[in-house]
Structures are given as C-alpha cells and as structure tokens.
PAZAPA-4460 file (N, C-alpha, C; in steps of 0.05 Angstrom, whole numbers, plus 32768, in hexadecimal, padded with zeros to 4 digits):
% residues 271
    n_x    n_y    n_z   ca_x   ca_y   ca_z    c_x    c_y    c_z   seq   type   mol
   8011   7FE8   8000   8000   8000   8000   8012   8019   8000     1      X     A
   800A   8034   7FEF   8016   8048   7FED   7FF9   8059   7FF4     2      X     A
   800F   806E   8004   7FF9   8082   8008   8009   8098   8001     3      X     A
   7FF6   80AD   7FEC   800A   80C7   7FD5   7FF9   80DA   7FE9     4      X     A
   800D   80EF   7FF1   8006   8104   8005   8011   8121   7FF4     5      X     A
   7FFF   812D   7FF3   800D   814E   7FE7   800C   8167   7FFC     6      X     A
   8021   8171   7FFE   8022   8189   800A   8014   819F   7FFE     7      X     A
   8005   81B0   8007   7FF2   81C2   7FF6   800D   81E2   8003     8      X     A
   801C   81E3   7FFE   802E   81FD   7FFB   8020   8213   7FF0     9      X     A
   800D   8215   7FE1   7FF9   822E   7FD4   8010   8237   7FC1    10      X     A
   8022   8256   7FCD   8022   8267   7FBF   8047   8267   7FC4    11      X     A
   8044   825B   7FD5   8065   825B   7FE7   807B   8242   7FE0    12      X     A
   8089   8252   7FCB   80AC   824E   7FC8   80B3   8246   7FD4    13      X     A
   80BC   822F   7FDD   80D5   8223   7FF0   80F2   8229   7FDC    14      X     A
   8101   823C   7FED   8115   8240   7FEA   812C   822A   7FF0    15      X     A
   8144   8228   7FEA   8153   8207   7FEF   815E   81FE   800E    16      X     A
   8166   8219   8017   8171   8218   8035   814B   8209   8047    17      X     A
   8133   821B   803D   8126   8214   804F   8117   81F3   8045    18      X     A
   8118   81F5   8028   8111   81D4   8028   8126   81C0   803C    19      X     A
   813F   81C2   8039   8153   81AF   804D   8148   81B4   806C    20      X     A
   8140   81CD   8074   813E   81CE   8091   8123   81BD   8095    21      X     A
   8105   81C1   8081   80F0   81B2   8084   80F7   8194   8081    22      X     A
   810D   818E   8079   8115   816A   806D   8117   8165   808B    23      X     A
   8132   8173   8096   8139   8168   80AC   8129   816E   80C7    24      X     A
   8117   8183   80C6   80FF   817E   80D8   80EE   8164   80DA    25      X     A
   80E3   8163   80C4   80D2   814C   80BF   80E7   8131   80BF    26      X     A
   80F2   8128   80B1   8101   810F   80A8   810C   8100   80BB    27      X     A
   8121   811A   80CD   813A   8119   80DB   815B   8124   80CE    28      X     A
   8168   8125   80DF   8181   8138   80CB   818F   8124   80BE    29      X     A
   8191   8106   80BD   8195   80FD   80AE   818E   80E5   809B    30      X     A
   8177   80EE   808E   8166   80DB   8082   8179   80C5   8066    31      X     A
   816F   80AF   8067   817C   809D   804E   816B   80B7   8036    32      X     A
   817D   80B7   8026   8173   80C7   800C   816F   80AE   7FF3    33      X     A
   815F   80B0   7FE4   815B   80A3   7FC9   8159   80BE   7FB3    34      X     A
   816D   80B5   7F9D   8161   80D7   7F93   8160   80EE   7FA5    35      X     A
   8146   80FB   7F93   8145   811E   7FA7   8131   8112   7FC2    36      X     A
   812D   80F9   7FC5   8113   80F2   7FD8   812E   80EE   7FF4    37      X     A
   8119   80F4   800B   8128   80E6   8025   8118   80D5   802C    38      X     A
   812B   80C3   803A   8113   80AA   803F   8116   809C   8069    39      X     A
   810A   8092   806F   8109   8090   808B   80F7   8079   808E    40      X     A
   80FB   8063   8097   80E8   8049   809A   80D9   8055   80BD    41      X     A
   80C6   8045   80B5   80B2   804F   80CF   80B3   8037   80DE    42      X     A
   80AB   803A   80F7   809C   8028   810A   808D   801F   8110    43      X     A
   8080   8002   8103   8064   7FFD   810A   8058   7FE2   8116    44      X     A
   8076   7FE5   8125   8067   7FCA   8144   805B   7FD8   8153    45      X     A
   804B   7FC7   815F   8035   7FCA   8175   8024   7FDC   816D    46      X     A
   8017   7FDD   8151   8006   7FEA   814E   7FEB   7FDB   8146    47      X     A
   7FE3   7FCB   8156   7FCA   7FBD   815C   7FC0   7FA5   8145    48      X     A
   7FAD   7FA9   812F   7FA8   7FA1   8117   7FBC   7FA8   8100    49      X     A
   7FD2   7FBB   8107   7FE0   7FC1   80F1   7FF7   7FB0   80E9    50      X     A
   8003   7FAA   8103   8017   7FA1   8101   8020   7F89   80F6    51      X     A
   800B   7F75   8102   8005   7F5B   80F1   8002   7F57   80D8    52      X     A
   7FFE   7F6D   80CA   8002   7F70   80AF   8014   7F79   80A3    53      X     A
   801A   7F95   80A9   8036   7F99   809A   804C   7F97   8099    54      X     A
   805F   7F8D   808E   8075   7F7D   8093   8096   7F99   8093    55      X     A
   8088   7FB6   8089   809E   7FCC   8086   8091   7FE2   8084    56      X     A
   80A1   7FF2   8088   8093   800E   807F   80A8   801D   8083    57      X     A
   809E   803E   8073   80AF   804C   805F   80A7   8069   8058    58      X     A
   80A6   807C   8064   80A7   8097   805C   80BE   80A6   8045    59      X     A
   80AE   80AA   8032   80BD   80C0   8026   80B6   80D5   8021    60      X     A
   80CC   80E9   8020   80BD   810D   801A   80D8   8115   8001    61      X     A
   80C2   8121   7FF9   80D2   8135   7FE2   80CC   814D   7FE0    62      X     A
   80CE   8167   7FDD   80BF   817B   7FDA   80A0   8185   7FE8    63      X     A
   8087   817E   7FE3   8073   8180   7FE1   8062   8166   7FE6    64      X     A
   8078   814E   7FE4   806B   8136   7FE2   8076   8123   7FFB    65      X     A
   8066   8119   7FFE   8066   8102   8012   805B   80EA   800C    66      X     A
   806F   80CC   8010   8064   80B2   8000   8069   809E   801B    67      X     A
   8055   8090   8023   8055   8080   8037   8057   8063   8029    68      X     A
   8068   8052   802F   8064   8039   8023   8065   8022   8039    69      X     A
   804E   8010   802F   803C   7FFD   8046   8044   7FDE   803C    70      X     A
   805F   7FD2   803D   8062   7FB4   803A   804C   7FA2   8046    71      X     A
   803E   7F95   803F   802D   7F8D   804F   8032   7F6B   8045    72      X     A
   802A   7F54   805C   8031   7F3E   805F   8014   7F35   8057    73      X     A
   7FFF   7F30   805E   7FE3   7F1E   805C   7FD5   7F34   8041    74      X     A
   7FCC   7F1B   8033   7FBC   7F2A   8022   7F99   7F37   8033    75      X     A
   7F8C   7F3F   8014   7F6C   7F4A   8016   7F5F   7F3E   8009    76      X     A
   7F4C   7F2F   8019   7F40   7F23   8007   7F1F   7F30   8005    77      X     A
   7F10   7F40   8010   7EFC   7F4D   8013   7F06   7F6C   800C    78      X     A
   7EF6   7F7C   8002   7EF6   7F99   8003   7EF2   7FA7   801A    79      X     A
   7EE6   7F92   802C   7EDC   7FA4   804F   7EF6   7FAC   8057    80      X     A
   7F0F   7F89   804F   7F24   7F8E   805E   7F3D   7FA8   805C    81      X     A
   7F38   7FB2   8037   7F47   7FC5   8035   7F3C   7FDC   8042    82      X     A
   7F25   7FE4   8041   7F17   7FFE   804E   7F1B   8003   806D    83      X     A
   7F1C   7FE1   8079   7F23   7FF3   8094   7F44   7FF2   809A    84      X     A
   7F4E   7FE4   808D   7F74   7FEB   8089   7F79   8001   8082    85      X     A
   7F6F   8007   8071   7F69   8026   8065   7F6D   8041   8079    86      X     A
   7F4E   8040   8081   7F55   804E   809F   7F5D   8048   80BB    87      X     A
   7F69   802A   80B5   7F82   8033   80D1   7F99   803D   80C7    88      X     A
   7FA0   8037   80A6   7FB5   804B   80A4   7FBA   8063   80A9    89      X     A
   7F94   8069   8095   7F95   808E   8099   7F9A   8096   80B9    90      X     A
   7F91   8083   80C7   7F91   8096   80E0   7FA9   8095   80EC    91      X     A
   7FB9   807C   80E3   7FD6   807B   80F3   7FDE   809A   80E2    92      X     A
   7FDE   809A   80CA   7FF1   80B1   80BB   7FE8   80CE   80C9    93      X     A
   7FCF   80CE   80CF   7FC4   80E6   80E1   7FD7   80ED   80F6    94      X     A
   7FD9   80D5   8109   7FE9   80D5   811F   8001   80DD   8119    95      X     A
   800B   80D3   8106   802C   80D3   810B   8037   80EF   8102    96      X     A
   8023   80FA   80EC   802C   811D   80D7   8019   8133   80F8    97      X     A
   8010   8127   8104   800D   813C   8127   8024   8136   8130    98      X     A
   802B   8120   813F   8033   811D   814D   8050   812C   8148    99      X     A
   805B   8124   8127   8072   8134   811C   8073   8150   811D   100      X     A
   805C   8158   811A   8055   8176   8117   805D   8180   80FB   101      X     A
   8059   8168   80E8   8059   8172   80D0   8047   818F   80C5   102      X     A
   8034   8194   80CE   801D   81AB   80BD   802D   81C5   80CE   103      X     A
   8033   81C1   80EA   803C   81D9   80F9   8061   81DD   80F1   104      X     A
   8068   81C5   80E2   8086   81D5   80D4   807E   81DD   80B9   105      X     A
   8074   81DB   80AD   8061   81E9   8090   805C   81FD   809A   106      X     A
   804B   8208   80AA   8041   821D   80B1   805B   822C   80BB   107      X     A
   8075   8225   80C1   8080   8234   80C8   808D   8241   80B7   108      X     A
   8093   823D   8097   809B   823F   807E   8085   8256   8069   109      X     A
   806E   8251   807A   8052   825B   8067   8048   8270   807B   110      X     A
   8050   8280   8080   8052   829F   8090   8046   82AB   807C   111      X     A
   8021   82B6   808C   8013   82CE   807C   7FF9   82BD   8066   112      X     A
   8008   82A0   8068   7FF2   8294   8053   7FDD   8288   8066   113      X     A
   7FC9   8278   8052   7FBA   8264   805C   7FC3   824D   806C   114      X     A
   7FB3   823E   8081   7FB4   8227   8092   7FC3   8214   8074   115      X     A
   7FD1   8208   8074   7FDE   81F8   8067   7FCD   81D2   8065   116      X     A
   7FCB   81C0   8053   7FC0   81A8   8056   7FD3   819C   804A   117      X     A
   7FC5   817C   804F   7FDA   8163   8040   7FBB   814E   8032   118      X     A
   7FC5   8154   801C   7FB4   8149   8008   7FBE   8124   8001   119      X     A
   7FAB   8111   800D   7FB8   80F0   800F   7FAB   80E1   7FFC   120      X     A
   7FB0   80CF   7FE8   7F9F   80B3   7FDD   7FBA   80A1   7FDB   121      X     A
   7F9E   8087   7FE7   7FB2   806A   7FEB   7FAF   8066   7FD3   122      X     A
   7FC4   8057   7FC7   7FC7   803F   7FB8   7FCC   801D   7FC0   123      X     A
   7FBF   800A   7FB9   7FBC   7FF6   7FC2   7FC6   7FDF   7FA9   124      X     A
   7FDE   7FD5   7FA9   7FEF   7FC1   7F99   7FE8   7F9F   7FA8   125      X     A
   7FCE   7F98   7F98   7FC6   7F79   7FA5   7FD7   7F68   7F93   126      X     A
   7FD6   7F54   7F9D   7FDE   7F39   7F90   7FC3   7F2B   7F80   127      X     A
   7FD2   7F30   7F67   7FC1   7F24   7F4B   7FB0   7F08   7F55   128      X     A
   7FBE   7EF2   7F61   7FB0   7EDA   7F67   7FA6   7ED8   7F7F   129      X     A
   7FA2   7EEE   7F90   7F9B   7EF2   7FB0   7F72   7EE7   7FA5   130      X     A
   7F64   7EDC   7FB6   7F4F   7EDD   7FB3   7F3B   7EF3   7FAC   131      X     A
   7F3E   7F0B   7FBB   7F41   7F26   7FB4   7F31   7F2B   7F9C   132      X     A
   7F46   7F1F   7F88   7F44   7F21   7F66   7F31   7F14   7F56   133      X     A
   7F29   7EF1   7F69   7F16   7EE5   7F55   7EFE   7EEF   7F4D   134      X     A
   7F00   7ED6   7F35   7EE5   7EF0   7F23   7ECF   7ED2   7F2D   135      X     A
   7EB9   7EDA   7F30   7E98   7ECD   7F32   7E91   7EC2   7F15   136      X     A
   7E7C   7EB3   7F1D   7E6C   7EB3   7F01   7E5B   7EC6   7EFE   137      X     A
   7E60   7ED9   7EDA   7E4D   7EE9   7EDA   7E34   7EE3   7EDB   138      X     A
   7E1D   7EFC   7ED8   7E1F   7F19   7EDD   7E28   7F1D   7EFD   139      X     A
   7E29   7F03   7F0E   7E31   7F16   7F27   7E4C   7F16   7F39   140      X     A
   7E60   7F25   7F25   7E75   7F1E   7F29   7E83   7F39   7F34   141      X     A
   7EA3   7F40   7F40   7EAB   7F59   7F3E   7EAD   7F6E   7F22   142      X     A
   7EB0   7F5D   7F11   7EAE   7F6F   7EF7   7E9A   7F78   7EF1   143      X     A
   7E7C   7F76   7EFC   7E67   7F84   7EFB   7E5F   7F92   7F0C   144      X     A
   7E6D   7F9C   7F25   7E68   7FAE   7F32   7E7D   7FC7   7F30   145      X     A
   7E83   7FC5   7F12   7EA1   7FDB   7F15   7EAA   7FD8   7F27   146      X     A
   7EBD   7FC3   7F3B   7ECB   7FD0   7F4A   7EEA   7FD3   7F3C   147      X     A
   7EEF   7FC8   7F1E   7F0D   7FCE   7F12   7F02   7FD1   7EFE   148      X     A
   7F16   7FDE   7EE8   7F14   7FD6   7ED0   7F3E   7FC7   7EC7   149      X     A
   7F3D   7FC8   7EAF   7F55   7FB6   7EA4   7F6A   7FC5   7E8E   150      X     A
   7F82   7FCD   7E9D   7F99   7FDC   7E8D   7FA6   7FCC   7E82   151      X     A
   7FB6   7FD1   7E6D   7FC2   7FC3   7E5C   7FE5   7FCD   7E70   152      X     A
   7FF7   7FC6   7E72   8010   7FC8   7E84   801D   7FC3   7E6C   153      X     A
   8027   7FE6   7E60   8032   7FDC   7E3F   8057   7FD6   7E3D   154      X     A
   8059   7FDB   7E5A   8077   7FDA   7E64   807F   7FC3   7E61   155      X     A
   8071   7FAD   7E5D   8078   7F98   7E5D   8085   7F91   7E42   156      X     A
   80A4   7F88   7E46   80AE   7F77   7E29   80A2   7F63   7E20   157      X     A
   809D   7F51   7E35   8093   7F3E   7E2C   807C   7F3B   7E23   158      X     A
   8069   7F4E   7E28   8052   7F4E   7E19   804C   7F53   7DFE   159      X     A
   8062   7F6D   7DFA   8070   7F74   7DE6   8074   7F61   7DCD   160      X     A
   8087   7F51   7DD3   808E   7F2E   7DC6   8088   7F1F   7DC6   161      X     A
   8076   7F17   7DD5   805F   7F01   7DD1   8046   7F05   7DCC   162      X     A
   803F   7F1F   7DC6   8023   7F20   7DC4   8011   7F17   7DDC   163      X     A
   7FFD   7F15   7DDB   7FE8   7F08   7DDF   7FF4   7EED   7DFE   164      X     A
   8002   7EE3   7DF9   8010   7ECD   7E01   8018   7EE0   7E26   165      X     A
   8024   7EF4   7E19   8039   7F04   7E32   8028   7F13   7E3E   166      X     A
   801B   7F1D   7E34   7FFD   7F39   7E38   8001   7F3C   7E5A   167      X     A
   7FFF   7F57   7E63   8003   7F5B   7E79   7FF0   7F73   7E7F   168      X     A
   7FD9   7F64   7E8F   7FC1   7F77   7E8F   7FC4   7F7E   7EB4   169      X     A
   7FC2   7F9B   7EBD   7FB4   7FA4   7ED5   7F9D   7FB0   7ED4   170      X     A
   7F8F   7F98   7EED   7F7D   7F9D   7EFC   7F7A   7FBB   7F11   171      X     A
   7F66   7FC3   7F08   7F64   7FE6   7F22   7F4A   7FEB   7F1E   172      X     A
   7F4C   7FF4   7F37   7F2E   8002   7F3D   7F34   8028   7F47   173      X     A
   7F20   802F   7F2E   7F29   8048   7F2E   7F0B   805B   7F33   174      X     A
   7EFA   803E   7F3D   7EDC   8055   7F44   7EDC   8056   7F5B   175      X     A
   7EE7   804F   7F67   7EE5   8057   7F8D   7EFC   8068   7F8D   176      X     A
   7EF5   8071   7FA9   7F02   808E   7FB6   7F24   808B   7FB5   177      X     A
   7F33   8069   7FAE   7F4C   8062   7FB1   7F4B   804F   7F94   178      X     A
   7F6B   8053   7F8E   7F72   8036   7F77   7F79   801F   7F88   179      X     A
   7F72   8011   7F79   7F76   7FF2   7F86   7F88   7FDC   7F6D   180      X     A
   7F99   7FD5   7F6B   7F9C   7FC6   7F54   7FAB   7FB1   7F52   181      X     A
   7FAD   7F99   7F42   7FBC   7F89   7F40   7FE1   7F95   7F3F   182      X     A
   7FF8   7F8A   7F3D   8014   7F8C   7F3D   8014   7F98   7F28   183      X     A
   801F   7FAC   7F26   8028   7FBA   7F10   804C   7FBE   7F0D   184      X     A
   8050   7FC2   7EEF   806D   7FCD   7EF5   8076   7FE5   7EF6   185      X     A
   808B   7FED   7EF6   809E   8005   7F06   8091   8018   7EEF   186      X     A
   8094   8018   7ECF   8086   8031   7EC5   806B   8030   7EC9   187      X     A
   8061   8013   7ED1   803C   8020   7ED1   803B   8031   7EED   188      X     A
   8040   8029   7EFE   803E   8030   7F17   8040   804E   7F1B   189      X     A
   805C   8057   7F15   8068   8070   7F10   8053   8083   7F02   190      X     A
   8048   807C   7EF2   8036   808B   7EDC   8017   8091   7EF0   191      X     A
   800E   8076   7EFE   8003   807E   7F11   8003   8096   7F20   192      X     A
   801B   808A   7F2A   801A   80A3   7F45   801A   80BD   7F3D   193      X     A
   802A   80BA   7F25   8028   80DC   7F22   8011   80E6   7F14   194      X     A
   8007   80D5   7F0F   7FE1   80DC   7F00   7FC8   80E6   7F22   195      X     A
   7FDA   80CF   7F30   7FC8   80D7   7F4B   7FCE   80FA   7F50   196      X     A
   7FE5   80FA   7F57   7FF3   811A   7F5B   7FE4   8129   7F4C   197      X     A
   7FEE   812E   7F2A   7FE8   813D   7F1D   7FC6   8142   7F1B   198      X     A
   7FBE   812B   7F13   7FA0   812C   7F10   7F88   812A   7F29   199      X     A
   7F93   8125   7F3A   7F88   8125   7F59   7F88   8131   7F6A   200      X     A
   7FA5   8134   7F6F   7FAA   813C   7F8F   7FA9   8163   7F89   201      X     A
   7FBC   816B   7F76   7FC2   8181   7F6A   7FAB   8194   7F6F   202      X     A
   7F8D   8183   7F57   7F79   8193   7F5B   7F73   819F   7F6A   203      X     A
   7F6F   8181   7F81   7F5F   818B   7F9E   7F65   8196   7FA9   204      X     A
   7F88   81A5   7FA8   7F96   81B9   7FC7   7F84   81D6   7FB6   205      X     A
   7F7C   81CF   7FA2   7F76   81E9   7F9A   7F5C   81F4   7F93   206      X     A
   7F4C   81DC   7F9B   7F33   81DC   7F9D   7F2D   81E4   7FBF   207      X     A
   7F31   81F7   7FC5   7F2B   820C   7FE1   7F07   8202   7FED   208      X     A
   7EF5   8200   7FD2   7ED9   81F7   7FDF   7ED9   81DE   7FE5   209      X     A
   7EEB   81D7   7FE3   7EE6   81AF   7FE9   7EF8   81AB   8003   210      X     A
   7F09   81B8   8010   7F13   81AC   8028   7F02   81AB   803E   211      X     A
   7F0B   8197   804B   7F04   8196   8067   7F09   819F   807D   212      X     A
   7F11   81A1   8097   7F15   81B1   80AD   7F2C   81A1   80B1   213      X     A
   7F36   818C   80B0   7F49   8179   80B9   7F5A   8182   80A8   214      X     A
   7F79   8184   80AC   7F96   817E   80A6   7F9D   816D   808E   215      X     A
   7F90   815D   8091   7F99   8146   8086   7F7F   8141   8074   216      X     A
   7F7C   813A   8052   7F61   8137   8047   7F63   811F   8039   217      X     A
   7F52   810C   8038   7F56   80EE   802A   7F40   80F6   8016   218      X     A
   7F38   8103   801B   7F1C   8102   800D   7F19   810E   7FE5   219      X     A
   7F10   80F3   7FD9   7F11   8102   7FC1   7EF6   80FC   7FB2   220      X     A
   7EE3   80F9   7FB8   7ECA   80F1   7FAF   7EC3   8108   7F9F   221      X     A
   7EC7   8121   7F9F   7EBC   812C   7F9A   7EC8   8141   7F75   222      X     A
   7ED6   8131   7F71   7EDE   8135   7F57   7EEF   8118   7F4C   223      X     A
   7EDA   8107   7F58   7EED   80E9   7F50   7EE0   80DA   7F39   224      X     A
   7ED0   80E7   7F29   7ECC   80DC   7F08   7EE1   80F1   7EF3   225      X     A
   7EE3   810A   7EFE   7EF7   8116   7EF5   7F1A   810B   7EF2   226      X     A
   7F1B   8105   7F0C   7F30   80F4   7F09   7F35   80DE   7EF6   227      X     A
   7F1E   80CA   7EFC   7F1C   80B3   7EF4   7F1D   80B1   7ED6   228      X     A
   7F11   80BC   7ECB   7F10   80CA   7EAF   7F31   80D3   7EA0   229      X     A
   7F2F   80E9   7EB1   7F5C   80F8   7EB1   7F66   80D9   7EAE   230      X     A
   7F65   80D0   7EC7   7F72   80B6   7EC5   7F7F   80A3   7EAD   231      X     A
   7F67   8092   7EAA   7F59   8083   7E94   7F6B   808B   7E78   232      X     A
   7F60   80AD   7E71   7F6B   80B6   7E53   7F89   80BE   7E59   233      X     A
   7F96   80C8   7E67   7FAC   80CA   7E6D   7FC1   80BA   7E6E   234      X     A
   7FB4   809C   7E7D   7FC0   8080   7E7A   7FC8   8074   7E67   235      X     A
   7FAF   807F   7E5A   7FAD   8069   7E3B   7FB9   8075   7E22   236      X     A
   7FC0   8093   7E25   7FD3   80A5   7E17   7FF4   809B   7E1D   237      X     A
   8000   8099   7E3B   8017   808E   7E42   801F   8077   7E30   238      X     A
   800A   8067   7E3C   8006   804D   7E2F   800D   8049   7E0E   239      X     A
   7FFC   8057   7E06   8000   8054   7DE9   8019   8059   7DD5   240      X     A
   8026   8079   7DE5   8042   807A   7DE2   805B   8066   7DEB   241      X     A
   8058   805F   7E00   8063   8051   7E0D   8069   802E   7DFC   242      X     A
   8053   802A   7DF0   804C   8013   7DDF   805C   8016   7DC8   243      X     A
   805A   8032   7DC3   8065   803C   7DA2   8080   8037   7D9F   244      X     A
   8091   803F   7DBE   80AA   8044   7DBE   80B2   8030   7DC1   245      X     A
   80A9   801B   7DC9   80B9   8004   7DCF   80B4   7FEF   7DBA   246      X     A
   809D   7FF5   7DA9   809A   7FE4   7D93   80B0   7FE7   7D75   247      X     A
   80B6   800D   7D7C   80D0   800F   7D73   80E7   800C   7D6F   248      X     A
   80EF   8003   7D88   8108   8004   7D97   8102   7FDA   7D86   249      X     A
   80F6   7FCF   7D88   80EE   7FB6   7D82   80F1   7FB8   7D67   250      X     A
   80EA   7FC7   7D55   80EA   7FC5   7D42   810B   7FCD   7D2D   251      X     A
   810F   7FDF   7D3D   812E   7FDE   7D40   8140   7FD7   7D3D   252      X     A
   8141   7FC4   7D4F   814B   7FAB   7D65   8151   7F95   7D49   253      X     A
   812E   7F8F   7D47   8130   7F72   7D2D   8136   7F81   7D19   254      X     A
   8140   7F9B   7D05   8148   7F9F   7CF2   816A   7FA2   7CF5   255      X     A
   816F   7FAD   7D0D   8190   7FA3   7D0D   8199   7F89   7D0C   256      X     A
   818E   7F7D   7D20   818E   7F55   7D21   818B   7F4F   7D00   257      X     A
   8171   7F53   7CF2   8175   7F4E   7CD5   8185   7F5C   7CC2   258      X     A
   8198   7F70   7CBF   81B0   7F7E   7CB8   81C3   7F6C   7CBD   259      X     A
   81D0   7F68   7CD7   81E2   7F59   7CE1   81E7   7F3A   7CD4   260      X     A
   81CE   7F32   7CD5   81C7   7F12   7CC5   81CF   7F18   7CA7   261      X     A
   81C3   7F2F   7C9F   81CE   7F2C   7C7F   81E2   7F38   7C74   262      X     A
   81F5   7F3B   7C7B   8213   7F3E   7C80   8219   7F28   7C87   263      X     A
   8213   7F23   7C9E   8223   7F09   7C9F   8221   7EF6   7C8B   264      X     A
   8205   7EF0   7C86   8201   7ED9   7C6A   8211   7EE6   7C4D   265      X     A
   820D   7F02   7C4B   822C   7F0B   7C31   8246   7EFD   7C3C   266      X     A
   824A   7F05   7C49   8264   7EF8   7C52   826B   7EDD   7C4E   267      X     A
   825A   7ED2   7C5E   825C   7EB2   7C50   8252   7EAB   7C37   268      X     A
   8249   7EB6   7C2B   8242   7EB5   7C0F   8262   7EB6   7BFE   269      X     A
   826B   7ECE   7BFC   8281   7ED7   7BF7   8291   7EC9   7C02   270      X     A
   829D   7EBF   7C16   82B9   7EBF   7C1B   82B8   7EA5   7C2E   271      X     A
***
C-alpha cells in the first residue's frame, strides 16, 4: 500500500536553505537519501491490527510531496478488509504528521498566508492470484459491479514478442474514492502516481470550496469521475506512445539482426 500525500504550499517559494531546514525538521538531520527524496523507515510494532500485517514501512518526502510505503504480509480477500486497513492507516498517518508537527513546521515557512493542508490517496498493489481477484459466474460477478476495469501494462517486452501469448493486463478500480490494482510494473506504476498528483491531488489544494476543517484531507469524491476520466485518457495516451517506442526500438533491433545476417551470408557466399 502507498499513500501519495501533497503539501498544499499555495503561493510560497521554498527557497533551498529553507527546504533543507524543513527536510531536517521533519525527516531528521540525517535521513537515507534516494535521489532528491529523503527517506526514513517507520515504526509499526505494537500497533494493534496493524502490525500483524505489515511486514515494513517507509516515509518519503521530496519537496511538496510525501510517499508512505505499506509492505504488507497477509493478503485481502473482501473489500470490507481494505476499507477498514484503510482507515487505520489514515488514522495512524493522522497521528504521526501531529505528533511530528508537520502542518505547524509548514506554517512556519508560510508567514501571512492561509492555514496550510496535506492532500492523501492510497494506492493498493494486490496480488493478481489473492482470492480478492476471482471472477463469479456472470451476470453476478465483480466485473459487473464496476469495481475494476482492465489496462493493458505496455511496458512489458514480453508482451511485446509474444503477442497475445505474453499480454500483460492490470486490474484497477478507479470508481471508488482509492485505486486498487493488480501488480504493475515500475513504468506503469510511475505513470500512476503522477496521474494521481497531477490530475488529483493538485486540483483539490486548489479547490478552496471543497476542503474540510481537518489538516489532513483523504477525501476525493467530489470530483472523482473527473479524475477517473483524466485518468483513463491520459493512460491510454502514455500507453500508446509508450507501445510506439518500443515497437520501434523492436523494429530496429530485427532490421539490424537482418543487415548483420546478410553480410554475413555475402561473405560466405564470396569467400
């Protein structure tokens, strides 16, 4: 499980001296760095129902952004069970951005502006063969209650070269308030998240009629066919390029391989 968190900064420049002093507020002064991200594993023994499940965990911050990552050990096999994991996460993440005093070191950077928020959506990476996934006999099955529809994962080579044979389809559900989806790979995923950001999270810091009184906002119901929509055509634009370039790079590939062969057969022809 990933949970994508946005800092709503409004109008306010972080300058470089004060982004490092907010790193090392929040993080600690010496966080593992990946890239421009800092990163800090969390603590999550003895935390009741949680713990028994997740096997790691993982804060990262970059700028504006904050990425929580949830290893988790037992699968889901009901939808009840993600919704209330769900909100013991949200509420642990509640606890821990107080207890840090994350909003009150923002606020100390954002002098003159507005109360500052942190804009959150989970992402949920199941296991393709988890029960979770089976399909019913139709009409009364999960595929008739929308809860997914089916991406094509064009990253794949092998799908690429085998056709049909290799095909590498994700599962997601993109009509509820969170994505839910089968394993994806590193460019589908990526393309995700930043579709969540861009097309999600972005809006809402700036949609001023839609917040709530709370710090912290999970809530996206309220422009989530907009999304879903963004999503969808956005995806399937990536996608399509993405398909293009590598069917190139393929096509390429077997015209040098066939160059190389026929040379070689001159050669032995000749000599």
């Amino acid at each position: 499980m990933y949970v994508l968190c946005l800092i709503d900064w409004e109008t306010k420049n972080l300058k470089s001296d004060e982004y490092k002093n907010i790193t090392e507020e929040i993080m600690g002064s010496q966080p593992k760095t990946i890239g421009n991200w800092a990163i800090k594993e969390l603590d999550m023994k003895n935390q009741n129902n949680l713990s028994n499940r997740i096997l790691s965990a993982e804060l990262g911050f970059y700028h504006s952004r904050f990425i929580f990552k949830f290893e988790l050990e037992s699968p889901f096999n009901k939808i009840s069970d993600i919704r209330d994991f769900r909100e013991a996460i949200q509420s642990k993440i509640n606890e821990y951005c107080n207890k840090k005093k994350i909003i009150e070191i923002i606020k100390k950077y954002r002098k003159g502006l507005k109360k500052p928020h942190i804009f959150c959506y989970s992402v949920f990476e199941l296991d393709g063969k988890s029960d979770f996934w089976k399909s019913e006999k139709r009409p009364f099955s999960m595929e008739t209650t929308c809860f997914y529809t089916e991406l094509e994962d064009s990253s794949s080579w092998r799908r690429i070269i085998l056709g049909l044979i290799g095909r590498n389809r994700v599962k997601m559900r993109i009509s509820g308030p969170k994505i839910i989806s089968t394993p994806m790979t590193k460019w589908f995923f990526n393309n995700i998240v930043n579709l969540v950001f861009h097309e999600a999270l972005y809006p809402l810091s700036r949609d001023k009629n839609i917040l709530k009184n709370e710090d912290i906002h999970y809530g996206l119901e309220q422009r989530l066919e907009i999304f879903a929509s963004a999503l969808l055509k956005d995806f399937h634009s990536y996608s399509s390029v993405h398909l293009k370039h590598n069917l190139q790079n393929i096509a390429f590939i077997l015209s040098l391989i066939g160059g190389i062969i026929g040379i070689i057969s001159f050669v032995l022809y000749f000599f």
